[in-house]
C-alpha positions, 0 to 999 in steps of 0.5 A: 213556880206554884204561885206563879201557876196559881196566879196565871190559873186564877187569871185563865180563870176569870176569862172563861166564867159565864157572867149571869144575868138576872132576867127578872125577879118577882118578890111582889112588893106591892100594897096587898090587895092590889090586882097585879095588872095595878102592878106592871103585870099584863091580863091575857085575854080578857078574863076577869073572873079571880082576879090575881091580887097581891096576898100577905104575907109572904112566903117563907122556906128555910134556906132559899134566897128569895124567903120571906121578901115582899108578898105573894099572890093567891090563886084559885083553881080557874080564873085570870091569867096574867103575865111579867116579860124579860128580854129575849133569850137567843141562846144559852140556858134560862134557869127559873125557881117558884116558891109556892104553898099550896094550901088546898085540893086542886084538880090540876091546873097550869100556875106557871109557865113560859111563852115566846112572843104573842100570847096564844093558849097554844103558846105556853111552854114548860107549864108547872101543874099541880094537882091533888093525887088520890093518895092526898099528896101533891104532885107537881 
């Protein structure tokens, strides 16, 4: 009777797990030094002032899925904004993960964010800011 218990459990089971959908991943395998507008990304507005170029190497942390794939980007404080699309979302729950190495003082500046539909400074949700905290630690 338990087997039986167990095979219908694991049966009941598969009808009623949520099938994930990788809406888009990013490792950057692009040449270095290649703005990432040669590389299927979109500018928003017209700002060419630092442009985002593919860096090398890549990024690496112990245990995380995504380490030590393809390259990285390299920002500066102000500059370019650009963007990658993924299919619209009408329910359910988007999870995101970033790996970053931030490797000089910053003021405080949005590197990461969403945004539905037409792109407008208005339109950025969930911004990740950094900045340099008087205490010399990071904040996110």
């Amino acid at each position: 009777m338990k087997k039986l218990l167990l095979l219908f459990a694991s049966i009941f089971a598969g009808f009623i797990t949520a099938n994930a959908q990788l809406l888009l991943q990013e490792n950057f395998n692009y040449t270095a030094g290649t703005a990432l507008t040669a590389n299927g990304w979109t500018i928003t507005g017209t700002s060419v002032t630092n442009v985002i170029n593919v860096a090398n190497p890549g990024l690496a942390y112990t245990g995380y899925i995504g380490s030590n794939i393809g390259n990285a980007v390299s920002l500066t404080n102000t500059g370019q904004d650009v963007f990658n699309s993924f299919t619209s979302q009408n329910s359910g729950t988007v999870y995101s993960s970033v790996l970053v190495n931030v490797s000089a003082g910053l003021t405080g500046d949005y590197f990461y964010h969403f945004t539905q539909g037409l792109i407008t400074s208005n339109a950025f949700f969930g911004r990740l800011f950094v900045r340099l905290a008087d205490n010399g630690k990071l904040t996110f």
